[in-house]
mmCIF file of the N, C-alpha and C atoms, coordinates in Angstrom:
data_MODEL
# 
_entry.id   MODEL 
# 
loop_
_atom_site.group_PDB 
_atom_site.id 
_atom_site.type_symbol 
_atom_site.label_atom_id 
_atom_site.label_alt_id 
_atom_site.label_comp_id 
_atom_site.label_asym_id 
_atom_site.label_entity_id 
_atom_site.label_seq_id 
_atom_site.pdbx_PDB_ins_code 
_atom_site.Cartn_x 
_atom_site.Cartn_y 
_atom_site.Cartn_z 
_atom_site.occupancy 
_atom_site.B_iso_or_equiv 
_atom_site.pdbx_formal_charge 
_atom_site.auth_seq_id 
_atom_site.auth_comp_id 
_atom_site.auth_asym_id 
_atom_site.auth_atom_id 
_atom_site.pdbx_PDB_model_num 
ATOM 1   N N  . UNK A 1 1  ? 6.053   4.355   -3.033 1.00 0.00 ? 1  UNK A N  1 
ATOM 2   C CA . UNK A 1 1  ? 4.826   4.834   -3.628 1.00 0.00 ? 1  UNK A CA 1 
ATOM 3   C C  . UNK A 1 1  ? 4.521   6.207   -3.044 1.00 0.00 ? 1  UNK A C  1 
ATOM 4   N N  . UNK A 1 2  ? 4.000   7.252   -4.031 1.00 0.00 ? 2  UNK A N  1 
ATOM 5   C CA . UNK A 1 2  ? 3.517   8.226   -3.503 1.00 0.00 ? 2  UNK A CA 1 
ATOM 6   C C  . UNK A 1 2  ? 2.040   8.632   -3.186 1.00 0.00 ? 2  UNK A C  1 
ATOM 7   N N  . UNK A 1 3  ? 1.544   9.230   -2.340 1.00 0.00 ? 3  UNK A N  1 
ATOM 8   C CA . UNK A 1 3  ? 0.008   9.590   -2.210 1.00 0.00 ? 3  UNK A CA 1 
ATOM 9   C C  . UNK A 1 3  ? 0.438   10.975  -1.711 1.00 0.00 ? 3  UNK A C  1 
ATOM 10  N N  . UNK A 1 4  ? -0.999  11.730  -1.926 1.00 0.00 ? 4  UNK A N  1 
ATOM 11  C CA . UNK A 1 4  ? -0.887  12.938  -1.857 1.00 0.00 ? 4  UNK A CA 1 
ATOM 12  C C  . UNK A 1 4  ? -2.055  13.126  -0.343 1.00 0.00 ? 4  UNK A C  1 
ATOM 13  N N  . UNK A 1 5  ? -1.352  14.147  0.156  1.00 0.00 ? 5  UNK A N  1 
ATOM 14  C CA . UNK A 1 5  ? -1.718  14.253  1.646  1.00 0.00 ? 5  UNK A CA 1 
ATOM 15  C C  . UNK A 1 5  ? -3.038  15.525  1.373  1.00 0.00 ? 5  UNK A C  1 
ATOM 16  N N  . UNK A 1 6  ? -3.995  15.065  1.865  1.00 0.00 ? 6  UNK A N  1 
ATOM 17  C CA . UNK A 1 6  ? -5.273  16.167  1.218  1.00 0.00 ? 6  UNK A CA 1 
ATOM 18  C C  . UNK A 1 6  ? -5.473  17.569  2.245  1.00 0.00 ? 6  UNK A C  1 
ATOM 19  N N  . UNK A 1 7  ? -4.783  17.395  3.361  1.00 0.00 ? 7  UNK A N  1 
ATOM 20  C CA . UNK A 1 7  ? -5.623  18.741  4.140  1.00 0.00 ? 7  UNK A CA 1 
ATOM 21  C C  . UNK A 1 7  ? -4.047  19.442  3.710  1.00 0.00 ? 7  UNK A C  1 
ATOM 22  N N  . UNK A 1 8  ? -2.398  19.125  3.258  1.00 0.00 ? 8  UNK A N  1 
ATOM 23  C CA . UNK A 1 8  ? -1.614  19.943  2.797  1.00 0.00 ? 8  UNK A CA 1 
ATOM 24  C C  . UNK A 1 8  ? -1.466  19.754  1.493  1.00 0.00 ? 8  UNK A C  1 
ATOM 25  N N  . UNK A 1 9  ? -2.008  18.891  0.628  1.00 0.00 ? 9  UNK A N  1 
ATOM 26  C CA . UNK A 1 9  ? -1.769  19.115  -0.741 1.00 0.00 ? 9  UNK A CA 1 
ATOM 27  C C  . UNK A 1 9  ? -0.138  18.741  -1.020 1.00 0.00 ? 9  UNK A C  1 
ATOM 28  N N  . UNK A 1 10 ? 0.510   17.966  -0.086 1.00 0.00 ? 10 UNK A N  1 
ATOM 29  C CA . UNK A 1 10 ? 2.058   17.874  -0.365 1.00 0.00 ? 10 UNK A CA 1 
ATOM 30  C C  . UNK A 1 10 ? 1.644   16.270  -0.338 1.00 0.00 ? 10 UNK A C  1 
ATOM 31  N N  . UNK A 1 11 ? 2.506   15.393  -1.533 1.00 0.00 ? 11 UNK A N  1 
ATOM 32  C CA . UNK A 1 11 ? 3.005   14.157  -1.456 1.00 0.00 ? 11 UNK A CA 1 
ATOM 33  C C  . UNK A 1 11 ? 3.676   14.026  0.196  1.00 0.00 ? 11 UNK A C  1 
ATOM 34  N N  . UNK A 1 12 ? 3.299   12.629  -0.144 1.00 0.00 ? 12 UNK A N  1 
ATOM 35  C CA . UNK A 1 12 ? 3.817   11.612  0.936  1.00 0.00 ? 12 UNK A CA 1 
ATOM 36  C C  . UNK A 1 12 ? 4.183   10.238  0.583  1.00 0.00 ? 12 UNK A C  1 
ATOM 37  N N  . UNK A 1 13 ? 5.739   10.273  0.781  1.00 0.00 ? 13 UNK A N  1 
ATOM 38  C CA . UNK A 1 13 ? 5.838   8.858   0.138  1.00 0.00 ? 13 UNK A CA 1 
ATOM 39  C C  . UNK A 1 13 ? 5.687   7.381   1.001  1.00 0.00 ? 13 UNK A C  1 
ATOM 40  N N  . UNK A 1 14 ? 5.402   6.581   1.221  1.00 0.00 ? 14 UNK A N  1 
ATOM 41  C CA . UNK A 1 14 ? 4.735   5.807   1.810  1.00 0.00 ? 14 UNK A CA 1 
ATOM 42  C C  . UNK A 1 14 ? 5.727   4.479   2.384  1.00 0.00 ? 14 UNK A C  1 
ATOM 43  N N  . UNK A 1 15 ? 6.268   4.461   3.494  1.00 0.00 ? 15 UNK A N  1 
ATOM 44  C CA . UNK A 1 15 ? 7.373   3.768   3.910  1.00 0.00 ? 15 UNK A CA 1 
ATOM 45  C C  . UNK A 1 15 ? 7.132   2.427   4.277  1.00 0.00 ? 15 UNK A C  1 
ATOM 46  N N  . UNK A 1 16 ? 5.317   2.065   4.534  1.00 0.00 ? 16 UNK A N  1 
ATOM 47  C CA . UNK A 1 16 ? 5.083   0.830   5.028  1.00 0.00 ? 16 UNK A CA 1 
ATOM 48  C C  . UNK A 1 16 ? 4.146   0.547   4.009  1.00 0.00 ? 16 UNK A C  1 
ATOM 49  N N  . UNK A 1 17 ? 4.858   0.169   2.701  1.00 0.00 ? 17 UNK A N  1 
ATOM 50  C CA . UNK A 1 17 ? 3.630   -0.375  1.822  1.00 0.00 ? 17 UNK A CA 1 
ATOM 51  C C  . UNK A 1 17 ? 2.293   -1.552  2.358  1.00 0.00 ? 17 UNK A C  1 
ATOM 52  N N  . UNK A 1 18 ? 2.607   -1.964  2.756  1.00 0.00 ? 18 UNK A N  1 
ATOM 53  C CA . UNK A 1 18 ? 1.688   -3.262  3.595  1.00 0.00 ? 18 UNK A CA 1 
ATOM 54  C C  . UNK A 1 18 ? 0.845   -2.301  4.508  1.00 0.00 ? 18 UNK A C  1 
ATOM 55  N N  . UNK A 1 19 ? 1.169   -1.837  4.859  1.00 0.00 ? 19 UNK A N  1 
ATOM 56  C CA . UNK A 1 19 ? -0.450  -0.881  5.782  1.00 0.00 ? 19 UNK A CA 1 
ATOM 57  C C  . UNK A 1 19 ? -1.293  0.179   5.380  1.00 0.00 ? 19 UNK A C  1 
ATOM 58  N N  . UNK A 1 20 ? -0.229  0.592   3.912  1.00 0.00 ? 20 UNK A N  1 
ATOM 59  C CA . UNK A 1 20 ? -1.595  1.490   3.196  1.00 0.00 ? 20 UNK A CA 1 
ATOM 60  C C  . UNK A 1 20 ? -2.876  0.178   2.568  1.00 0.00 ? 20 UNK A C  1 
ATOM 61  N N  . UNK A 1 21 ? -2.143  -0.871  1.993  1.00 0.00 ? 21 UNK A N  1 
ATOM 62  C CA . UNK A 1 21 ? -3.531  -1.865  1.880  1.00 0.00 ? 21 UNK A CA 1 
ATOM 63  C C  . UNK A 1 21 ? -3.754  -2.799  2.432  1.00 0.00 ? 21 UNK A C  1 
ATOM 64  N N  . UNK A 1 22 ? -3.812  -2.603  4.007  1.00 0.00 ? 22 UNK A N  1 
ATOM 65  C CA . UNK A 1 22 ? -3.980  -3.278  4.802  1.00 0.00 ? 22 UNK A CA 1 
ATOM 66  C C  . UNK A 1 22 ? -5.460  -2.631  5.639  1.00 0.00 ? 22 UNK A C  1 
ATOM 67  N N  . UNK A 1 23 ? -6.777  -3.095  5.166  1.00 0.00 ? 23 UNK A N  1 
ATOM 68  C CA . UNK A 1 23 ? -7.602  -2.348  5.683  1.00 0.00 ? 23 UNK A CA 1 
ATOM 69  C C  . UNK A 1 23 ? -7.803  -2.397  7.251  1.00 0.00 ? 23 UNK A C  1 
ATOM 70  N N  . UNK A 1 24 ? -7.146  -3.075  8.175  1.00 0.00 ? 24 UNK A N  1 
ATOM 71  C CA . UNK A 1 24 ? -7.277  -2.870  9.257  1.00 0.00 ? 24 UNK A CA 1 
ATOM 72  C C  . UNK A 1 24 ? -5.968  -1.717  10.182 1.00 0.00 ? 24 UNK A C  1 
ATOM 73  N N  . UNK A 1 25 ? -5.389  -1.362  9.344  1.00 0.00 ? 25 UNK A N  1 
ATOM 74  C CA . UNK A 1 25 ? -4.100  -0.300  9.727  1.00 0.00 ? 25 UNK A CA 1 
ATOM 75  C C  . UNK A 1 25 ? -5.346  0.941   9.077  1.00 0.00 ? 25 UNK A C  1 
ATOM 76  N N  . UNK A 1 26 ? -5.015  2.028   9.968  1.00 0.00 ? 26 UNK A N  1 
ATOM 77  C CA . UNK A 1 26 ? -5.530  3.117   10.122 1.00 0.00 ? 26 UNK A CA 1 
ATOM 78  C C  . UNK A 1 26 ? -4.987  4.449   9.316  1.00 0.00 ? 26 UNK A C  1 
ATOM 79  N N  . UNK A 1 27 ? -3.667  4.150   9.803  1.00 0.00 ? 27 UNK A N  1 
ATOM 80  C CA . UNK A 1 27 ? -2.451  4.823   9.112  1.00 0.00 ? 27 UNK A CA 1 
ATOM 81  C C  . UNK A 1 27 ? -1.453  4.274   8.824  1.00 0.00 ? 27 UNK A C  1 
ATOM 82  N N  . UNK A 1 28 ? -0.308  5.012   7.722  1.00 0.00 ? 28 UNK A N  1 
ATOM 83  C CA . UNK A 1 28 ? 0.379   4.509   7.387  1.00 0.00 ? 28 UNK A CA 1 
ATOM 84  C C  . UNK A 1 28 ? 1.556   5.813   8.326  1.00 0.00 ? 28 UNK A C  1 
ATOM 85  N N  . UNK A 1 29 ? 3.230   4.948   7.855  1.00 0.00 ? 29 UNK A N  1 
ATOM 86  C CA . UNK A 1 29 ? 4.171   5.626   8.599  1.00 0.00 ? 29 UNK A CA 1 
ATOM 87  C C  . UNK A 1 29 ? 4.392   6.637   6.939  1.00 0.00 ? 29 UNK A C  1 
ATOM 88  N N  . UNK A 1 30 ? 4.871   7.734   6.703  1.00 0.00 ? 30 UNK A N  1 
ATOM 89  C CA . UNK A 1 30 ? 5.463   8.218   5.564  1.00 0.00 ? 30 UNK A CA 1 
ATOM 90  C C  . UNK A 1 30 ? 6.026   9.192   6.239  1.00 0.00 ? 30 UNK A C  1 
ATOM 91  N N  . UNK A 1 31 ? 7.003   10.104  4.507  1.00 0.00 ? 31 UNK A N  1 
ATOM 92  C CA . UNK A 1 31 ? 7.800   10.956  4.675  1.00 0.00 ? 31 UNK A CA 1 
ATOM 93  C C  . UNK A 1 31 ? 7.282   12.175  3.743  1.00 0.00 ? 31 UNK A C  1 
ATOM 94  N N  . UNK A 1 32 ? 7.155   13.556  4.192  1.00 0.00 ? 32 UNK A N  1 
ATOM 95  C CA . UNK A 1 32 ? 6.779   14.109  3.582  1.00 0.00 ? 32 UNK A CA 1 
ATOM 96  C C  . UNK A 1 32 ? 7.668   14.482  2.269  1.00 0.00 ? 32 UNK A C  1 
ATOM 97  N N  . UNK A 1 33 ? 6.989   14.864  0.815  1.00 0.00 ? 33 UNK A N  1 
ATOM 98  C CA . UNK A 1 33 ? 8.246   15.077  0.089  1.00 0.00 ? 33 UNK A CA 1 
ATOM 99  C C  . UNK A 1 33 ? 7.983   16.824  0.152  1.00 0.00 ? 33 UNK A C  1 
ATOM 100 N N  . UNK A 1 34 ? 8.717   17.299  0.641  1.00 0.00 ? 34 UNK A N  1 
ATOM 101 C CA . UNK A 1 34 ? 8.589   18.876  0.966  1.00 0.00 ? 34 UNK A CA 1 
ATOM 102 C C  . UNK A 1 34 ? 10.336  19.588  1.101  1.00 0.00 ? 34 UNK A C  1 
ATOM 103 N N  . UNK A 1 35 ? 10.683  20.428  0.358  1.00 0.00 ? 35 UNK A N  1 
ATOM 104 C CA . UNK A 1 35 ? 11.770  20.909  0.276  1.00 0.00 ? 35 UNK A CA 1 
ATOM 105 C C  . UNK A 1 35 ? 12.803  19.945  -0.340 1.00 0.00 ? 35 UNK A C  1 
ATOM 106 N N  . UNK A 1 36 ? 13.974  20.025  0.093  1.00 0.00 ? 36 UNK A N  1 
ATOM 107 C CA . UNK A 1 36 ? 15.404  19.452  -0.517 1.00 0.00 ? 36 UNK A CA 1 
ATOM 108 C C  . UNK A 1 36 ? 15.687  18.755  0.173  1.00 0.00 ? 36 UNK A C  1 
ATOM 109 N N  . UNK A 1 37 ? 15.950  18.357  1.892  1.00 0.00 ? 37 UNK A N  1 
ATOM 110 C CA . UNK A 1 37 ? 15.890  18.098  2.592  1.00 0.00 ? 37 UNK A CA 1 
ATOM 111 C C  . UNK A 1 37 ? 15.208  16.749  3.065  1.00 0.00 ? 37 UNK A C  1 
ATOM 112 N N  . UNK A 1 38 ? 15.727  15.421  3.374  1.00 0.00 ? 38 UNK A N  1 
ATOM 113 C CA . UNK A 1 38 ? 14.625  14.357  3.705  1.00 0.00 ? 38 UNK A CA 1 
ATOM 114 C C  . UNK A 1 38 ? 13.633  14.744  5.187  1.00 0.00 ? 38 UNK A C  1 
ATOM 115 N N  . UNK A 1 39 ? 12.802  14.706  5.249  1.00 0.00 ? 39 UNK A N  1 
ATOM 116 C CA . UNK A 1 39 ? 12.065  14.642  5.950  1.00 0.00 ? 39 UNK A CA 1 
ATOM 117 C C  . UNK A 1 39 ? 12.090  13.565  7.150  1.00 0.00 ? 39 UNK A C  1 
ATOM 118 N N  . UNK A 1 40 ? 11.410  13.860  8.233  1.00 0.00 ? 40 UNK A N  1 
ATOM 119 C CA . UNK A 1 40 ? 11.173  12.576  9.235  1.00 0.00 ? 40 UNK A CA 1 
ATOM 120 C C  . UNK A 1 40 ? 10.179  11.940  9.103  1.00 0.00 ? 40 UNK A C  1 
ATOM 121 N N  . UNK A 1 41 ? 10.339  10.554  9.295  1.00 0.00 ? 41 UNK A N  1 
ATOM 122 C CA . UNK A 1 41 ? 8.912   9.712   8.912  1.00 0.00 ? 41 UNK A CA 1 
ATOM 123 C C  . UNK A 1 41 ? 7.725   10.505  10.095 1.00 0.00 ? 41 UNK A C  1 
ATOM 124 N N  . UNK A 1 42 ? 6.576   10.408  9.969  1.00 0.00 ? 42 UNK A N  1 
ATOM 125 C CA . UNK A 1 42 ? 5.352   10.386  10.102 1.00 0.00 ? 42 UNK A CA 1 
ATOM 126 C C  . UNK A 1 42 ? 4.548   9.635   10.315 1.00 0.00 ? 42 UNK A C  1 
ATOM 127 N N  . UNK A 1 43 ? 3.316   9.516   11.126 1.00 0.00 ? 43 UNK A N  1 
ATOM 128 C CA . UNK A 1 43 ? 2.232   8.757   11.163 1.00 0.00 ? 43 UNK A CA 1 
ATOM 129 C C  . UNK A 1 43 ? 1.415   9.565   10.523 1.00 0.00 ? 43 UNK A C  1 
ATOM 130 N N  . UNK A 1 44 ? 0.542   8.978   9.375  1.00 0.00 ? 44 UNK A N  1 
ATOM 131 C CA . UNK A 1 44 ? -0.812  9.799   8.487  1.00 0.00 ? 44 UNK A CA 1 
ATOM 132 C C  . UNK A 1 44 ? -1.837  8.990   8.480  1.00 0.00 ? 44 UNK A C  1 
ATOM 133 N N  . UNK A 1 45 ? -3.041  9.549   9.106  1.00 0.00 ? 45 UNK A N  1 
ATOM 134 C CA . UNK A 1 45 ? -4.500  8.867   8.570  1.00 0.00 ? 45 UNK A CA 1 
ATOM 135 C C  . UNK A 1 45 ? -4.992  8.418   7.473  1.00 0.00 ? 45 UNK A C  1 
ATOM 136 N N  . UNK A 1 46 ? -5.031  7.360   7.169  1.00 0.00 ? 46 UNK A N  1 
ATOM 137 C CA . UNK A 1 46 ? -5.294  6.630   5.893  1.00 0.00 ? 46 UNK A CA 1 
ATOM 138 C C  . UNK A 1 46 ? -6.435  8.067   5.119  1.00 0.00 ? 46 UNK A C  1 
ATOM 139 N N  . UNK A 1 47 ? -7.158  8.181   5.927  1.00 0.00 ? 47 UNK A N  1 
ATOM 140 C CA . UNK A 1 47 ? -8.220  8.888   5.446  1.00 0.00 ? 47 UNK A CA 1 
ATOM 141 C C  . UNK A 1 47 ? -8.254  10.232  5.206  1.00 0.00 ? 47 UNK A C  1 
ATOM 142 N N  . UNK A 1 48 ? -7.097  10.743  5.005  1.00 0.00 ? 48 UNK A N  1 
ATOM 143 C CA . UNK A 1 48 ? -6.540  12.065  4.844  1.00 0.00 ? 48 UNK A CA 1 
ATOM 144 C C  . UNK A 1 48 ? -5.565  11.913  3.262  1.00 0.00 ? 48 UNK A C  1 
ATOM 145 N N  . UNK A 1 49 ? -5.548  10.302  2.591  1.00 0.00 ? 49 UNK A N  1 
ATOM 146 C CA . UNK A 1 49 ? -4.649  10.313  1.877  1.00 0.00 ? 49 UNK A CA 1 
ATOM 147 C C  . UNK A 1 49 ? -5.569  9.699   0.532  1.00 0.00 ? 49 UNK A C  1 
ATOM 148 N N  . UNK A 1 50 ? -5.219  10.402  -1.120 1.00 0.00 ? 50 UNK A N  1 
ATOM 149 C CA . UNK A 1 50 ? -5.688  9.903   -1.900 1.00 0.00 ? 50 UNK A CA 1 
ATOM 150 C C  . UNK A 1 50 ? -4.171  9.737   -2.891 1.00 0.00 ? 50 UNK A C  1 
ATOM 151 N N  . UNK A 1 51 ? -4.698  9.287   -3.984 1.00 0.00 ? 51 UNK A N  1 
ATOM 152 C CA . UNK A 1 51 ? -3.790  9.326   -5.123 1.00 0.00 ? 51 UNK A CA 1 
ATOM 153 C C  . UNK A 1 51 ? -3.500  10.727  -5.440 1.00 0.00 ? 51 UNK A C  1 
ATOM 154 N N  . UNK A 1 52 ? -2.035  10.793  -6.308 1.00 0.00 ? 52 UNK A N  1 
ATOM 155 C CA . UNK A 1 52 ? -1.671  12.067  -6.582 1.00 0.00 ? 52 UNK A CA 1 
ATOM 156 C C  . UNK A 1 52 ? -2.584  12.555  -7.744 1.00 0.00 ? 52 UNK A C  1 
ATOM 157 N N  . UNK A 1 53 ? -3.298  11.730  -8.540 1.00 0.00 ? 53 UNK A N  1 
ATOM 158 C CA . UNK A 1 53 ? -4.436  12.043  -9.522 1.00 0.00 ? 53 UNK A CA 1 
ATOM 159 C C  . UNK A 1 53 ? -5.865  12.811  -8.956 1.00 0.00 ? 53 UNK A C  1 
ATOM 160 N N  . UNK A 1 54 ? -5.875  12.474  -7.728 1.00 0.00 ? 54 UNK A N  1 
ATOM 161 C CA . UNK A 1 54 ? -6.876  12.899  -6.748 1.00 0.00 ? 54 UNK A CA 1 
ATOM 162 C C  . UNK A 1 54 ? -7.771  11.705  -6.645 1.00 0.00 ? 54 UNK A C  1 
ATOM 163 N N  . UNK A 1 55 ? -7.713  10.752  -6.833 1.00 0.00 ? 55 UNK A N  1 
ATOM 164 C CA . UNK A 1 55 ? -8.727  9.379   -7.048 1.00 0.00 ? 55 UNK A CA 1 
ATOM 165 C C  . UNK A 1 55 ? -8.693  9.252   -5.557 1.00 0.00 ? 55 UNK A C  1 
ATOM 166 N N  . UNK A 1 56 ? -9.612  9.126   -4.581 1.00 0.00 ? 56 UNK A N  1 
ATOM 167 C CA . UNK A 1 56 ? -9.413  7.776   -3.720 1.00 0.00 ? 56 UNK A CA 1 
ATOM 168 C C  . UNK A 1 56 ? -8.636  6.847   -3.305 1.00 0.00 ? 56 UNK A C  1 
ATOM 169 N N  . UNK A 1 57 ? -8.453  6.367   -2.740 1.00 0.00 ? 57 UNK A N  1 
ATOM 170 C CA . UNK A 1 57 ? -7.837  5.086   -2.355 1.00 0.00 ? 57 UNK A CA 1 
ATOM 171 C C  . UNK A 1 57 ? -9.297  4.374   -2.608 1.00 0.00 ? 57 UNK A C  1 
ATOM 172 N N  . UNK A 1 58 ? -8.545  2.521   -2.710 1.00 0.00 ? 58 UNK A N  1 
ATOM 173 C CA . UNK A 1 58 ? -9.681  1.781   -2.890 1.00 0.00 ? 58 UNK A CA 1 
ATOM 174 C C  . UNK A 1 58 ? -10.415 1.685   -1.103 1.00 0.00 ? 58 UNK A C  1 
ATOM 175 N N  . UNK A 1 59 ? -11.222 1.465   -1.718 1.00 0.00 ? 59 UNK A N  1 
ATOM 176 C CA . UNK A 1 59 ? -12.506 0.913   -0.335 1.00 0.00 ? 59 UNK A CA 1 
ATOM 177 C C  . UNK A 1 59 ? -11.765 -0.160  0.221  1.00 0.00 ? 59 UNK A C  1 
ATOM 178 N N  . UNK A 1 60 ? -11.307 -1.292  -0.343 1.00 0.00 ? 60 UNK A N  1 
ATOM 179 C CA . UNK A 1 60 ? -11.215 -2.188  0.183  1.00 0.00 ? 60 UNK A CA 1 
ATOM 180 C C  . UNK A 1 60 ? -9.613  -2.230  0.991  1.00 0.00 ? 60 UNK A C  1 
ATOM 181 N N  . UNK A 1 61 ? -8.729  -0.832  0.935  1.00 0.00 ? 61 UNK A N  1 
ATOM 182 C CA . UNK A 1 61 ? -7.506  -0.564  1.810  1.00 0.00 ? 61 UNK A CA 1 
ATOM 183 C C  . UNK A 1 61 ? -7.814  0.214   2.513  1.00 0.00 ? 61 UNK A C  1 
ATOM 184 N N  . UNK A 1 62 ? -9.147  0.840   2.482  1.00 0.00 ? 62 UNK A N  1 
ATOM 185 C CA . UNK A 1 62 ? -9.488  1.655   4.323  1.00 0.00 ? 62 UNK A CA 1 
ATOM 186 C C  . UNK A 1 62 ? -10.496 0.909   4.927  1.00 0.00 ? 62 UNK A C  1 
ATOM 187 N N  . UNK A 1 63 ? -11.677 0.131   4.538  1.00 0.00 ? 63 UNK A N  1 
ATOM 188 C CA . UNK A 1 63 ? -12.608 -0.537  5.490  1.00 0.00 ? 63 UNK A CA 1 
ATOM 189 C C  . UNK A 1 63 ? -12.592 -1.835  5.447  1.00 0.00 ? 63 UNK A C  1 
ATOM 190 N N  . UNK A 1 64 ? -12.188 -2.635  6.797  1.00 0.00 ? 64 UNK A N  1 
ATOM 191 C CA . UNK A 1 64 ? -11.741 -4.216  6.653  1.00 0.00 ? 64 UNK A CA 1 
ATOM 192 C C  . UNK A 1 64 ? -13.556 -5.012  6.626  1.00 0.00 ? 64 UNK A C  1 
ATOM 193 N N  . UNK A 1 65 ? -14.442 -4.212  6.605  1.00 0.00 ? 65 UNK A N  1 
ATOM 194 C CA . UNK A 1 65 ? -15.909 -4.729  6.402  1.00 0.00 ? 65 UNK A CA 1 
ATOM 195 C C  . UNK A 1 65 ? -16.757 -4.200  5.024  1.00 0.00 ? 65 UNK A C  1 
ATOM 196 N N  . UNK A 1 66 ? -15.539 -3.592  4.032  1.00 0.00 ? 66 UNK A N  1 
ATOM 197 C CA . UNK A 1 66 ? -16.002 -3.485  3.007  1.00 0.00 ? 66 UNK A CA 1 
ATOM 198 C C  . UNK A 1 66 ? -17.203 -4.532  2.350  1.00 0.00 ? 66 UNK A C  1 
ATOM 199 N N  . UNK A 1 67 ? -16.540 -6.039  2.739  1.00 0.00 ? 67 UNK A N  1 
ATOM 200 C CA . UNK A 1 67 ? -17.403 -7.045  1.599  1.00 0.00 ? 67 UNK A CA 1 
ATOM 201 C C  . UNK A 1 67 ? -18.815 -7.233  2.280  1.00 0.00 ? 67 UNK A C  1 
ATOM 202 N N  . UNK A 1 68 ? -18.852 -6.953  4.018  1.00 0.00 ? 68 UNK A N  1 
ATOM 203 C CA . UNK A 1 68 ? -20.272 -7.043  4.411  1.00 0.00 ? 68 UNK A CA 1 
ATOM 204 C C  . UNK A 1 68 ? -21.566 -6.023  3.838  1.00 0.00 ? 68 UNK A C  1 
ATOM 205 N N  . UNK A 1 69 ? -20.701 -4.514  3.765  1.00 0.00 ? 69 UNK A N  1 
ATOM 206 C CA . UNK A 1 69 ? -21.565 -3.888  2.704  1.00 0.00 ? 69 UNK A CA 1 
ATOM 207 C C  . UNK A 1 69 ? -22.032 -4.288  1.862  1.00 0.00 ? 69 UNK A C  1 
ATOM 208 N N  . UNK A 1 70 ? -21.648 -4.764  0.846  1.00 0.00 ? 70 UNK A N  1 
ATOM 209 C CA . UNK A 1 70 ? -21.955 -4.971  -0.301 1.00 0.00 ? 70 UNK A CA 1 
ATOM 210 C C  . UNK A 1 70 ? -22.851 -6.528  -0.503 1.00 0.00 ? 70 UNK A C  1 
ATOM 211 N N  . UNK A 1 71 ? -22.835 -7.106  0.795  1.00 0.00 ? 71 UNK A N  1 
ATOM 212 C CA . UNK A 1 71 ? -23.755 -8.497  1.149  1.00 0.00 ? 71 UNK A CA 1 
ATOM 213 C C  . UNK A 1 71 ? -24.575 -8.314  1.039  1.00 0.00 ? 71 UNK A C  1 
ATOM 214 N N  . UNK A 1 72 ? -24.903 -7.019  2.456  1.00 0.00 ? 72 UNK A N  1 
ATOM 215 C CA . UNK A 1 72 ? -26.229 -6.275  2.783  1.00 0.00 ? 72 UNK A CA 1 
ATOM 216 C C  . UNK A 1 72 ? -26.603 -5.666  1.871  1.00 0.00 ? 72 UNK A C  1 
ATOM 217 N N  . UNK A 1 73 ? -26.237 -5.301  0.890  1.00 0.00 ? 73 UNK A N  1 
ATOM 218 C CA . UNK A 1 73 ? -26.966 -4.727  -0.649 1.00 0.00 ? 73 UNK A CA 1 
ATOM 219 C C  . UNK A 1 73 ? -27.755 -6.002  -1.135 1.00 0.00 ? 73 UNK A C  1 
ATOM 220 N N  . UNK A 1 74 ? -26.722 -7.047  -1.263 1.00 0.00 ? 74 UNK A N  1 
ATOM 221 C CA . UNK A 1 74 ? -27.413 -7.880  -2.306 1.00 0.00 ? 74 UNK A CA 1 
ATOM 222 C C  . UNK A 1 74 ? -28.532 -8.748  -1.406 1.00 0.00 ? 74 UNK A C  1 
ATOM 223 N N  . UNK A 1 75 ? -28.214 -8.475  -0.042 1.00 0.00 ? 75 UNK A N  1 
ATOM 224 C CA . UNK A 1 75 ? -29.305 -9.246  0.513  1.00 0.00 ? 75 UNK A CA 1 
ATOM 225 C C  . UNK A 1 75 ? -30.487 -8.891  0.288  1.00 0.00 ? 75 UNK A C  1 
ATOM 226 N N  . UNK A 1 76 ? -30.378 -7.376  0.263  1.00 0.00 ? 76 UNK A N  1 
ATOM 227 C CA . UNK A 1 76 ? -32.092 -5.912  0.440  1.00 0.00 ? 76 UNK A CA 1 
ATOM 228 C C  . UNK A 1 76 ? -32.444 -6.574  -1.329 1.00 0.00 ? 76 UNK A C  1 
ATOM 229 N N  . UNK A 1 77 ? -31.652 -5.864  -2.357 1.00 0.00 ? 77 UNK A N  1 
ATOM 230 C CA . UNK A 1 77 ? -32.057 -6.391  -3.659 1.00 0.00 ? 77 UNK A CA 1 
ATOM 231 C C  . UNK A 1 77 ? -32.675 -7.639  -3.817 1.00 0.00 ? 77 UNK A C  1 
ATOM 232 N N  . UNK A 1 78 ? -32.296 -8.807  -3.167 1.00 0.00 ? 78 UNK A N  1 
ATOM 233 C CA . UNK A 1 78 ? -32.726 -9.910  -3.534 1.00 0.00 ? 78 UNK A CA 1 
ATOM 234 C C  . UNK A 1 78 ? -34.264 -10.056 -2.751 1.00 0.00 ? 78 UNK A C  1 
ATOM 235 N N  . UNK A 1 79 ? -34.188 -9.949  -1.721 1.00 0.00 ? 79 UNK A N  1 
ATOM 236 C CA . UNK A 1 79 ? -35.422 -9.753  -1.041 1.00 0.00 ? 79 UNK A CA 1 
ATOM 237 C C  . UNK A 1 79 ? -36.800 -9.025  -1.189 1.00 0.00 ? 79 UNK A C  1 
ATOM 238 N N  . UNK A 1 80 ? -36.441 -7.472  -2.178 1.00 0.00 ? 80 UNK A N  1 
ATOM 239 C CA . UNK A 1 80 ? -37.263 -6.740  -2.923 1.00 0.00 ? 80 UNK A CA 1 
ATOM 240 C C  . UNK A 1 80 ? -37.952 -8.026  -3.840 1.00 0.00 ? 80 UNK A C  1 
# 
């Protein structure tokens, strides 16, 4: 899979699929795709990486307390 690396704007193809949606992994290992040449794997901050469309990654593959957010919403709403 590819994601695009945001502070160089170069793909990164993604060598440990299981820890880009693994919201408690931080980073993933990848390879940059840059020149002709393979690259050496890498460690990249999840949070430095979106889709090559520019979308985001989902919420729920960078924060492993995503679903408590969204509790604490419905708790405040319901309580209003």
């Amino acid at each position: 899979m590819l994601v695009l690396h945001k502070p160089t704007g170069a793909l990164v193809e993604v060598l440990t699929l299981e820890s880009l949606y693994n919201p408690c992994m931080m980073e993933i290992m990848g390879q940059l795709q840059a020149g002709e040449e393979m690259q050496d794997p890498e460690s990249f901050p999840k949070s430095d990486l979106v889709f090559p469309s520019g979308e985001s990654l989902p919420r729920c593959w960078l924060d492993s307390h995503y679903r408590e957010h969204n509790l604490n919403k419905m708790d405040l709403a319901i309580a209003v």
